[in-house]
C-alpha positions as CSV (number, residue, x, y, z in Angstrom):
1,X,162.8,-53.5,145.3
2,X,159.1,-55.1,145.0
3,X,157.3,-55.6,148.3
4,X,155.8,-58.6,148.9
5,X,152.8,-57.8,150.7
6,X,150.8,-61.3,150.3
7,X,151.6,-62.3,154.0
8,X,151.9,-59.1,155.7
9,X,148.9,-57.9,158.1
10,X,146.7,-55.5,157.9
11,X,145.5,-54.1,160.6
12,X,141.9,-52.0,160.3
13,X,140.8,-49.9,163.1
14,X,136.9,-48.8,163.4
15,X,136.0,-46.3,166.5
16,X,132.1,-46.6,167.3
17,X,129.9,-44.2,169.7
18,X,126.5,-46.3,169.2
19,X,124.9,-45.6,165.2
20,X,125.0,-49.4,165.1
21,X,123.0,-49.1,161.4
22,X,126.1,-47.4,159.8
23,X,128.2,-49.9,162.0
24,X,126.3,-53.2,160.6
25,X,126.6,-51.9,156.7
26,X,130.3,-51.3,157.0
27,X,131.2,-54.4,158.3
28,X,129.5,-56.3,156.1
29,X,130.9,-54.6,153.6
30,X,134.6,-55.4,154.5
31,X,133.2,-59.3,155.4
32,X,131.9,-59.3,151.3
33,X,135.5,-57.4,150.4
34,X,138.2,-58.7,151.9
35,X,141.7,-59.2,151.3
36,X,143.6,-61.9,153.5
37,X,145.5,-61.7,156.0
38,X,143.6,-58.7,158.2
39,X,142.7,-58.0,161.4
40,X,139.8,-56.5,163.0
41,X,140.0,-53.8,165.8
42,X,137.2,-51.8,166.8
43,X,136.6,-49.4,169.7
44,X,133.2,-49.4,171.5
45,X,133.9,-45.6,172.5
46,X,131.1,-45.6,175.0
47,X,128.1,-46.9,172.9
48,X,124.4,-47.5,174.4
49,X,122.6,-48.6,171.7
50,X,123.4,-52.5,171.5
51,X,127.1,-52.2,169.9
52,X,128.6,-54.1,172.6
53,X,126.1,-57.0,172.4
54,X,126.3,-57.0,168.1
55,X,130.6,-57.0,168.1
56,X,130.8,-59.5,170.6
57,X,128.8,-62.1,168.5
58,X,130.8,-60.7,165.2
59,X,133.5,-61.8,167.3
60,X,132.1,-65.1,167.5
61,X,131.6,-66.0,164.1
62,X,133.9,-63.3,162.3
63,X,136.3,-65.3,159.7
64,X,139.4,-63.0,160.7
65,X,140.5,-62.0,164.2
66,X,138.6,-59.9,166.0
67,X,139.7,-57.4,169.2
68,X,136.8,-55.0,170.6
69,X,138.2,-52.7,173.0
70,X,135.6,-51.0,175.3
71,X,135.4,-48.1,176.7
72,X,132.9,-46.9,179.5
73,X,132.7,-43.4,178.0
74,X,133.3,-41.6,174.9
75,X,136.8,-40.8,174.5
76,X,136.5,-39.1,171.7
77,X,138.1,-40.5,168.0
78,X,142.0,-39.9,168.3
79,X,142.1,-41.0,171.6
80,X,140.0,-44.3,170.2
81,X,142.0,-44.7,167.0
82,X,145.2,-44.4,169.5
83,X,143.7,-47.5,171.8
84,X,143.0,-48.9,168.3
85,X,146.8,-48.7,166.8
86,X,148.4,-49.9,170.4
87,X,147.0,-53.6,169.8
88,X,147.5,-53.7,166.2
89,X,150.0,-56.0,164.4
90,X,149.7,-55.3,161.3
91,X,152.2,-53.8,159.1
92,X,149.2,-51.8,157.4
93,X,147.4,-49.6,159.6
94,X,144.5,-48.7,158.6
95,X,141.7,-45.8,159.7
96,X,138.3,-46.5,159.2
97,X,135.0,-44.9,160.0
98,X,132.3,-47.0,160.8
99,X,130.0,-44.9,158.5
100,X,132.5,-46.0,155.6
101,X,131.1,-48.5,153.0
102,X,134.2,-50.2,151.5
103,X,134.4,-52.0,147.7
104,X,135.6,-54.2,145.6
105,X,139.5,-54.4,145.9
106,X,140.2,-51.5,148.3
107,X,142.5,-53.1,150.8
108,X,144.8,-54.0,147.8
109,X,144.4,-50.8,145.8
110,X,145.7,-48.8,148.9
111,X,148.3,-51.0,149.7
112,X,149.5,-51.4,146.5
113,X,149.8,-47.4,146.5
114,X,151.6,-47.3,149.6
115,X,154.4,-50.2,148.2
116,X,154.6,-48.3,144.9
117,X,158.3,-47.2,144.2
118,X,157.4,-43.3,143.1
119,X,159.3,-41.2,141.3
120,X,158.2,-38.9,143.8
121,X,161.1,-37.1,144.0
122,X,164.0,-35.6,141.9
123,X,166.7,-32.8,141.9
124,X,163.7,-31.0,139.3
125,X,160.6,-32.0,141.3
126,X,159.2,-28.5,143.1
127,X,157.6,-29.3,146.5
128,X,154.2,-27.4,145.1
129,X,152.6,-28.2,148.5
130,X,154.2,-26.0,150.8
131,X,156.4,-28.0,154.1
132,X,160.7,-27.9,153.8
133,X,160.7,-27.9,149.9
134,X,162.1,-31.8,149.9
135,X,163.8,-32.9,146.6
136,X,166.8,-35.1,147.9
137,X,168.7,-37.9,146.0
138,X,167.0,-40.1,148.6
139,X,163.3,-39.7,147.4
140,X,160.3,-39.8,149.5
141,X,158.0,-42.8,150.2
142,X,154.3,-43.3,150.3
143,X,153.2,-42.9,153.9
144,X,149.5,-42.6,153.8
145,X,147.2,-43.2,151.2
146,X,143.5,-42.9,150.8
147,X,140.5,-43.2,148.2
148,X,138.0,-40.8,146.6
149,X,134.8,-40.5,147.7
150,X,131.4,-38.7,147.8
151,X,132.3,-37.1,151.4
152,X,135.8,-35.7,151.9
153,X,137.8,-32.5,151.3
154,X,138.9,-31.9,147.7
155,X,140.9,-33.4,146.1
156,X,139.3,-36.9,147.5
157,X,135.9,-35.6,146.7
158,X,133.8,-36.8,144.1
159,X,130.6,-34.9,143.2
160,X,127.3,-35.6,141.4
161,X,127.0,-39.1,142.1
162,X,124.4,-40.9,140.0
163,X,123.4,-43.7,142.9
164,X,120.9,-43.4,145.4
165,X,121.6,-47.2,147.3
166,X,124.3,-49.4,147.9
167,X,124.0,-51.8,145.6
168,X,124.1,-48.6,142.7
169,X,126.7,-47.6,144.8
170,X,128.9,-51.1,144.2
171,X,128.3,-50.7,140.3
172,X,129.4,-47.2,139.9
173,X,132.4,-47.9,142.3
174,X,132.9,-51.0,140.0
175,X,132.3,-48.8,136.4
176,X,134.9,-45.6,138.4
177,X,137.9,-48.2,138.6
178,X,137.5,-49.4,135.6
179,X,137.4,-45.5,134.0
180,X,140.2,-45.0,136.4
181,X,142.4,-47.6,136.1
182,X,146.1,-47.3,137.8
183,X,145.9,-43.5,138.2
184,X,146.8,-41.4,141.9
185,X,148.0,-38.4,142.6
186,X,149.4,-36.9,145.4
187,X,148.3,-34.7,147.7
188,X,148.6,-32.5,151.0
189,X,146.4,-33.9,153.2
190,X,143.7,-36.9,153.1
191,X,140.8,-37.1,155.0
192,X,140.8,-39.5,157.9
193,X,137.5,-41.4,157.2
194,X,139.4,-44.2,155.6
195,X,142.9,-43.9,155.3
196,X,146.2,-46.2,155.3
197,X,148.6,-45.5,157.6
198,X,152.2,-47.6,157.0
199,X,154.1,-49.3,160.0
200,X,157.1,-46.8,159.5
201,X,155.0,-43.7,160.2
202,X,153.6,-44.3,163.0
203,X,156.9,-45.4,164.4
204,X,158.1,-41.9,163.0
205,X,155.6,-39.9,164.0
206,X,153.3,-41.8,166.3
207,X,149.3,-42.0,166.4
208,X,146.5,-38.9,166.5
209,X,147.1,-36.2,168.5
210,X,144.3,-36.4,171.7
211,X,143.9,-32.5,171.7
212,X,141.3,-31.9,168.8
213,X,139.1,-34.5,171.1
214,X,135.9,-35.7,169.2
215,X,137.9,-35.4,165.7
216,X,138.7,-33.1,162.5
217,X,141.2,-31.7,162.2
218,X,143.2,-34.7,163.6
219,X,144.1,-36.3,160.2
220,X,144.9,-33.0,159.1
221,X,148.0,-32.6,162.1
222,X,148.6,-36.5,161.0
223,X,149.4,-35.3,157.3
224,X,151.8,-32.2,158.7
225,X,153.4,-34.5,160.8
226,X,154.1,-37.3,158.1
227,X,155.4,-35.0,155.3
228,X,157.9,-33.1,157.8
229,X,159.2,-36.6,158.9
230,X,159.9,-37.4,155.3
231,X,156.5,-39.2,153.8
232,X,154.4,-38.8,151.2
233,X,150.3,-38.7,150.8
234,X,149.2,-40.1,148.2
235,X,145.5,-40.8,146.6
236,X,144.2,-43.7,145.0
237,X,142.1,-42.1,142.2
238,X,140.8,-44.8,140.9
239,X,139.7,-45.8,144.1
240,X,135.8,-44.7,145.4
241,X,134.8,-45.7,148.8
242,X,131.5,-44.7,150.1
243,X,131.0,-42.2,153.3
244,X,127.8,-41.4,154.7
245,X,129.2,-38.5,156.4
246,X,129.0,-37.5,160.3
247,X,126.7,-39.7,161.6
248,X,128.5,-40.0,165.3
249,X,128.1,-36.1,165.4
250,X,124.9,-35.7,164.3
251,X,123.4,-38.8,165.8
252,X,124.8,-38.0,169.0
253,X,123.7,-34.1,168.8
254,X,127.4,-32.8,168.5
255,X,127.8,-29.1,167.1
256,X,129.9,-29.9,164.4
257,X,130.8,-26.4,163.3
258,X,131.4,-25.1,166.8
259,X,134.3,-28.2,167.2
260,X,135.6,-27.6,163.2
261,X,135.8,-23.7,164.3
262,X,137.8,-25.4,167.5
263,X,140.2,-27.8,166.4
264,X,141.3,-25.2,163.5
265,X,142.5,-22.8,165.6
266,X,144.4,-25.7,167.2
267,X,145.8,-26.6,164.6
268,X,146.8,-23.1,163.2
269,X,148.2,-22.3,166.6
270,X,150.3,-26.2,166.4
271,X,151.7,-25.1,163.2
272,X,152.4,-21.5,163.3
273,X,149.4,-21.5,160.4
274,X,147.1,-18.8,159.5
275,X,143.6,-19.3,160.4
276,X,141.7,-21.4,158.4
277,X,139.1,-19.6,156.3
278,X,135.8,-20.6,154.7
279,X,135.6,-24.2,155.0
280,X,134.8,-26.8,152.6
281,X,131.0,-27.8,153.4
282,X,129.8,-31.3,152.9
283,X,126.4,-32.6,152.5
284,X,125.6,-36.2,154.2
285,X,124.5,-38.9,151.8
286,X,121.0,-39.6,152.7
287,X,119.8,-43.3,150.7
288,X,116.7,-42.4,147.5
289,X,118.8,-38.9,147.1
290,X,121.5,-38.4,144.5
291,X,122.1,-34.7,144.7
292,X,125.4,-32.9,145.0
293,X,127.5,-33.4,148.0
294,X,129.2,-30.0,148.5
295,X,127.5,-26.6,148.6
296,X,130.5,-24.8,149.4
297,X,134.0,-24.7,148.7
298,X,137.1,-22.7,149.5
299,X,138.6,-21.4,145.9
300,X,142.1,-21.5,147.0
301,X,141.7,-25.6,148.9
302,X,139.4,-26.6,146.1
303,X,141.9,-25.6,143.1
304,X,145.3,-26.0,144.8
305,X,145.7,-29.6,145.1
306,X,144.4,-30.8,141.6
307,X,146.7,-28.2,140.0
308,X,149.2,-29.3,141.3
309,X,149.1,-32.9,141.8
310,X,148.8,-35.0,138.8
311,X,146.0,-37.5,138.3
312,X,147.9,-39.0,135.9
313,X,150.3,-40.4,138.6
314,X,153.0,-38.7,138.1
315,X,153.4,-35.7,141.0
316,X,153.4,-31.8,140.2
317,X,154.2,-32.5,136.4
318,X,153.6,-29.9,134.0
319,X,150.5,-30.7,131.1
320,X,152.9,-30.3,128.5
321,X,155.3,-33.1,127.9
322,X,158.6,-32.7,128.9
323,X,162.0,-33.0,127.0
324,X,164.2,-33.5,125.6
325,X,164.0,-37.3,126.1
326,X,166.8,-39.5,127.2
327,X,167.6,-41.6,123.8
328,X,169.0,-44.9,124.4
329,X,173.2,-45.0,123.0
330,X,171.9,-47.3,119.9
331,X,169.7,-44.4,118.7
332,X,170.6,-40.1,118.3
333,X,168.5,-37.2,117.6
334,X,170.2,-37.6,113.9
335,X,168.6,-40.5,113.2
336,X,165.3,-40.0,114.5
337,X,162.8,-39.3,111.5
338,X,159.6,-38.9,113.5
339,X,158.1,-35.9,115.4
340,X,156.3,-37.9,117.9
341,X,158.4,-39.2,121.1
342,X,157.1,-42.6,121.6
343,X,157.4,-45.1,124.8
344,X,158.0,-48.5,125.2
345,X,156.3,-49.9,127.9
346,X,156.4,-53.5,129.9
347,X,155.7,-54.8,133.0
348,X,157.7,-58.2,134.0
349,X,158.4,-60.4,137.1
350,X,161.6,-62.7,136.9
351,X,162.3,-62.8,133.2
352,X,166.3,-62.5,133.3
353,X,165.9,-65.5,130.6
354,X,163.6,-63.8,128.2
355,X,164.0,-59.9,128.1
356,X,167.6,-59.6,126.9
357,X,166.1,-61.2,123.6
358,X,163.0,-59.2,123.7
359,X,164.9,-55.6,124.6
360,X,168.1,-56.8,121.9
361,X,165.2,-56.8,119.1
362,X,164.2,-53.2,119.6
363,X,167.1,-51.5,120.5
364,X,167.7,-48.1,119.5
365,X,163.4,-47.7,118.6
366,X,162.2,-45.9,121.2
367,X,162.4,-42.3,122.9
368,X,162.1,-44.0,126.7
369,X,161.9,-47.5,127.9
370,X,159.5,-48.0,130.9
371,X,159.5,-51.2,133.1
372,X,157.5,-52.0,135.4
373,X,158.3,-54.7,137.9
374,X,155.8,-56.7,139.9
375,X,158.6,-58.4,142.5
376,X,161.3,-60.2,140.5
377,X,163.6,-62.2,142.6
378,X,166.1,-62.4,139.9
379,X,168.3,-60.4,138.1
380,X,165.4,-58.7,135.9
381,X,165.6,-54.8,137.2
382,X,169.2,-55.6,136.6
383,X,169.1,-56.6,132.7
384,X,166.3,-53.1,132.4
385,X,168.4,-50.7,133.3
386,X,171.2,-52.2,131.2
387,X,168.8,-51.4,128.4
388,X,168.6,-48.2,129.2
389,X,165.1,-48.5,131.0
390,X,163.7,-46.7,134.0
391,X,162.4,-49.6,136.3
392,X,159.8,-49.0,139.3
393,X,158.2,-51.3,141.2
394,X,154.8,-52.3,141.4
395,X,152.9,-54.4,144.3
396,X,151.8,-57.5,142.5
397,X,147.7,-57.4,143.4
398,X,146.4,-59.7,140.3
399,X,145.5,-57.4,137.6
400,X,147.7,-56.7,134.8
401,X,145.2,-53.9,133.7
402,X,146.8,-51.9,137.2
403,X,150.1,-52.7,136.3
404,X,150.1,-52.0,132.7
405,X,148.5,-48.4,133.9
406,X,151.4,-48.2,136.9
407,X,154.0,-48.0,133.7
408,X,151.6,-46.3,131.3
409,X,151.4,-43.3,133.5
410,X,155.4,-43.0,133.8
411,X,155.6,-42.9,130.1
412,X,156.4,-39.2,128.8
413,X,156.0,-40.1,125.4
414,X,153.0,-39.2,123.1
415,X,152.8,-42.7,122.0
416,X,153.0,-45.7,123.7
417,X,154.2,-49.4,122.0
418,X,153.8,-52.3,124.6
419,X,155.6,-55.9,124.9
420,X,155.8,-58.9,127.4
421,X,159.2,-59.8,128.2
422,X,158.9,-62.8,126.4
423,X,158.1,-60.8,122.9
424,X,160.3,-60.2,120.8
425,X,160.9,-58.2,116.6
426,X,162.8,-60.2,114.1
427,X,164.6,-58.5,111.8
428,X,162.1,-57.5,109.0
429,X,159.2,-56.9,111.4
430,X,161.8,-54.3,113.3
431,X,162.1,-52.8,109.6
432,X,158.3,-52.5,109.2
433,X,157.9,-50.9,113.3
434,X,160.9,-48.7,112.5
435,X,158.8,-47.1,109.8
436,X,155.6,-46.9,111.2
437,X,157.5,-45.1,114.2
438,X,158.9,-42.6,111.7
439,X,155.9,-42.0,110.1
440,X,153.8,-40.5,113.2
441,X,152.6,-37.1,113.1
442,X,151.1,-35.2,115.8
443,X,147.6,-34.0,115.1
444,X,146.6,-37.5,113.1
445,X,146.5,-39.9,115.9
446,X,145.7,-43.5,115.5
447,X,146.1,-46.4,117.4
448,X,147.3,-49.4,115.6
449,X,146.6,-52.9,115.8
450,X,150.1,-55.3,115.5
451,X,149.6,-59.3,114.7
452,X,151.2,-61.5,117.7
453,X,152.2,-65.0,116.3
454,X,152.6,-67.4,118.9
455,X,156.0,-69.6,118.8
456,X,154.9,-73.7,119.0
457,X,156.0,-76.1,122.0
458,X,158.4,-79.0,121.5
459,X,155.6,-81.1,120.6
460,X,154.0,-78.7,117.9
461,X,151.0,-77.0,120.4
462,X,150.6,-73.4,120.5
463,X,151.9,-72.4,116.9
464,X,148.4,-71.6,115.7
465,X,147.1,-68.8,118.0
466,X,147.6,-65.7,116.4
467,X,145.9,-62.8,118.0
468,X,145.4,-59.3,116.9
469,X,146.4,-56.4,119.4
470,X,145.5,-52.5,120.0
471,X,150.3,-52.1,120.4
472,X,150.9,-48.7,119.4
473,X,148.6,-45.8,120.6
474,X,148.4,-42.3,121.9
475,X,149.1,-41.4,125.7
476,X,146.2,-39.5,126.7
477,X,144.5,-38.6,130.0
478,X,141.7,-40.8,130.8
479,X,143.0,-43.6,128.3
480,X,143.8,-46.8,130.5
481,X,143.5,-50.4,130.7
482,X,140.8,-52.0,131.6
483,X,140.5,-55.9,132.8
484,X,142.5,-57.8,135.4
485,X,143.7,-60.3,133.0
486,X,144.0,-60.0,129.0
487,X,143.6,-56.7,129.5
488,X,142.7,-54.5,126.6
489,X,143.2,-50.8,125.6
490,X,141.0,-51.0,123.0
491,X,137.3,-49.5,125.1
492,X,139.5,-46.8,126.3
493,X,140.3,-45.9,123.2
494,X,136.8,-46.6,121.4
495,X,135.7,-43.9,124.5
496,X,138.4,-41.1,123.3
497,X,137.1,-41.9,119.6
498,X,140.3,-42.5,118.9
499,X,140.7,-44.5,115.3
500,X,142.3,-47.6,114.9
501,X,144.6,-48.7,112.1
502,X,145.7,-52.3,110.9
503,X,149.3,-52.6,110.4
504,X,150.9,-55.7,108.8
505,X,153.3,-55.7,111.2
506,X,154.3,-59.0,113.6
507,X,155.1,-59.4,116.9
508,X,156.3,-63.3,118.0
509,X,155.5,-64.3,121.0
510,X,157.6,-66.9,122.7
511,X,156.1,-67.5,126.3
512,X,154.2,-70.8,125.4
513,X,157.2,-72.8,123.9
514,X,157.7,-74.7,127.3
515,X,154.5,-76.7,128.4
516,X,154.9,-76.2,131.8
517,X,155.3,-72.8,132.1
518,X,152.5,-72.3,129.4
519,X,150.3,-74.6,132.0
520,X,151.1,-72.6,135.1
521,X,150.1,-69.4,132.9
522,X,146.7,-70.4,132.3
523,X,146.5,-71.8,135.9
524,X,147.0,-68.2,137.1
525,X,144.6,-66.7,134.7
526,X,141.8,-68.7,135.4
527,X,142.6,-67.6,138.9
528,X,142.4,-64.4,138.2
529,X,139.8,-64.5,136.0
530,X,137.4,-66.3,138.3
531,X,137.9,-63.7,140.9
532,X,137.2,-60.9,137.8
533,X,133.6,-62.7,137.2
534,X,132.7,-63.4,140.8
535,X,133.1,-59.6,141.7
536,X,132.3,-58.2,137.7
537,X,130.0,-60.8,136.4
538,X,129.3,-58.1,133.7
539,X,132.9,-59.2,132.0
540,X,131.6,-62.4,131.5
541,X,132.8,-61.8,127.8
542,X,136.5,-62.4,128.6
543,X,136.1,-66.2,129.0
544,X,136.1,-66.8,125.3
545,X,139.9,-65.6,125.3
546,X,141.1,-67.3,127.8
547,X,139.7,-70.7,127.1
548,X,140.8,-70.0,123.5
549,X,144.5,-70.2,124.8
């Protein structure tokens, strides 16, 4: 079942030993991106340089709550980040460097990953990432979760960056979400520089271990710990989060290989490991550069992980598509004309009144039905799977772009068809789709536009929109939604020059036949929509469609 994570805390936990410049930018920066309700923790680990005086007057005037523990001398990171998570409330915990630059919609993203009901786990899925080879009935859940970035190990690493400020920075973190859209993977460790920690693991497994002192090599143990207590790690690829990269060490004259060379041998002795071997090495981003981040790389940790975890978002998948495909009772192998497997795909939220009608008119059409649900409260999963569907959940964090990805990346077809819950096929229209379904061919893909005719109120209003739509096109990697509300396919697939066909082929929509509800609709997307423009004023275009409603 959906989460509802609107009212729970987050907690977010910064350790600081002085560097108050990198401090100052990464508050600010979770001030300008916030996501209600949070708290604010940070440990003064010891700090000279004026950090006291500066968090005692954000204290003053900070719109969330604000607890500074101090500390006389360092006590290195874990032990910090363990101060840090003993005070905190929140239900999200969340690790934070104070050389970390946040943006635009992190706090959600991650969260939003750490709710998601995976299919993480089945009696087929091989545990490609070493641990007790887990594949139970019972699944595993999303533990911890992080973001990419232009300093962190592979697989979280993203190279060549084109921006050489933070305001370029914003933009191409803005342009990488949008490329990006819905897609994770998982993963065997994450890097701790900013990472989300749920409630249940540290109950599970507790906080950071105090024995690799200053840090590294501590989120590593953190990551062994969770997946032997049952957890997944998961990364939010779409997702980009600005480091600078060990300013506490080097700011504070700390031999950074000598403790790396340190804590690994901790760790391998911990673990009953082999030693590590070349490490991964990382070059600080230094503001007017824009120059590769990482000169060196283990072949072995730089390959392993993006082989084997998906970036599509399903885990350990093989490229090829697999089959055969579980065909709905209404439809057989028999009758199925086309060589292309194609998915339906929907996301809903309490539509128990409108999907039996939509589902009923397209029974029997499709290889796979994929819902995704963003919290019903009524019988909605229920009515899905009686269709035959395969429902997961998906945190509600206003952007039907990320949703409409969530279920786009669980579809094994090699086409996907999309409706709303309140769509629906008459007869001759399911006559014309039949056809067109039949007629696919691999090696001539299209995607196809589909008419949507909008049913009239009561009192006549709403019968004359008719809008054309990108319904029907091919599932490739890279190919997702873009825009938090009337999202569209279509740039994705203008990218992938990908041709587009006009079908005469109707779709009725029925969600605007009761005023009210057709009122509190455009409520919520002008809601979402002004929060679009006020962060992405670049997408100033998509006013035109909604005030054309």
């Amino acid at each position: 079942m959906a989460v509802n994570t609107r009212d729970r805390l987050a907690s977010i936990i910064i350790p600081c030993w002085n560097q108050l410049e990198y401090t100052r930018f990464c508050l600010l920066a979770l001030v300008r991106h916030k996501r209600p309700p949070w708290e604010l923790i940070v440990i003064d680990n010891g700090s000279t340089d004026g950090t006291g005086i500066y968090l005692a007057g954000v204290q003053d005037v900070a719109p969330v709550p604000v607890t500074v523990v101090s500390n006389a001398q360092n006590l290195g990171f874990p032990a910090a980040i363990n101060q840090g998570l003993k005070v905190a409330r929140g239900d999200y915990l969340v690790l934070l460097n104070n050389d970390a630059v946040v943006t635009d919609g992190w706090l959600n993203q991650l969260i939003a990953l750490a709710e998601m009901d995976s299919e993480l786990t089945t009696k087929n899925t091989k545990d490609t990432k070493g641990g007790n080879g887990r594949g139970d009935a019972d699944g595993m859940r999303n533990g911890l979760v992080g973001p990419m970035s232009n300093y962190a190990s592979p697989p979280q690493l993203v190279e060549n960056l084109p921006y050489s400020n933070l305001e370029e920075m914003q933009a191409f973190a803005r342009r990488w979400c949008d490329e990006h859209r819905g897609q994770w993977f998982t993963t065997a460790k994450l890097s701790g520089f900013c990472l989300l920690m749920k409630r249940a693991v540290y109950e599970a497994v507790g906080g950071l271990d105090e024995q690799f002192g200053p840090g590294l090599f501590d989120d590593d143990d953190l990551a062994e710990r969770a997946r032997r207590a049952g957890f997944e790690l998961a990364v939010a690829h779409n997702l980009f989060v600005h480091h600078y990269g060990s300013r506490t060490f080097q700011g504070n004259g700390i031999d950074g290989e000598r403790v790396l060379q340190e804590n690994g041998d901790k760790f391998a002795h911990k673990w009953g490991l082999p030693a590590v071997g070349q490490r991964v090495i990382l070059r600080p981003w230094v503001q007017g550069e824009n120059c590769p981040q990482m000169t060196q790389r283990n072949a072995d940790e730089g390959t392993k992980d993006q082989e084997t975890s998906g970036r599509n978002g399903r885990r350990n998948e093989p490229t090829t598509r697999p089959g055969p495909f579980h065909l709905r009772s209404s439809a057989s192998s028999a009758d199925k004309n086309s060589e292309v497997a194609v998915s339906l795909t929907m996301i809903v939220g309490d539509e128990e009144k409108n999907l039996p009608a939509c589902l009923s008119s397209v029974a029997g059409l499709f290889d796979e039905i994929v819902v995704v649900d963003t919290g019903s409260k009524d019988r909605t999963r229920e009515i899905a799977r009686e269709f035959g569907a395969r429902v997961f959940d998906f945190v509600w964090v206003d952007d039907f772009a990320a949703a409409r990805n969530a279920a786009l990346a669980r579809a094994k077809g090699d086409y996907a068809f999309w409706l709303g819950a309140d769509d629906v096929l008459d007869p001759p229209q399911r006559v014309k789709l039949q056809a067109l379904l039949d007629g696919l061919r691999l090696g001539d893909e299209a995607a196809y536009v589909v008419r949507c005719w909008c049913d009239p109120g009561p009192n006549g209003d709403g019968g004359q929109t008719v809008v054309d739509h990108i319904r029907l096109f091919p599932v490739r990697e890279g190919v997702r939604w873009t825009y938090a509300v009337h999202e569209q396919i279509l740039p994705a697939q203008r990218r992938a020059n990908v041709p587009v066909r006009w079908t005469d082929l109707t779709v009725r929509h029925t969600g605007y036949t009761d005023p009210a509800l057709r009122e509190r609709k455009l409520q919520r997307d002008w809601k979402i929509l002004d929060a679009e423009l006020a962060e992405r004023p670049e997408n100033s275009g998509q006013w035109p469609v909604v005030s054309g409603q």
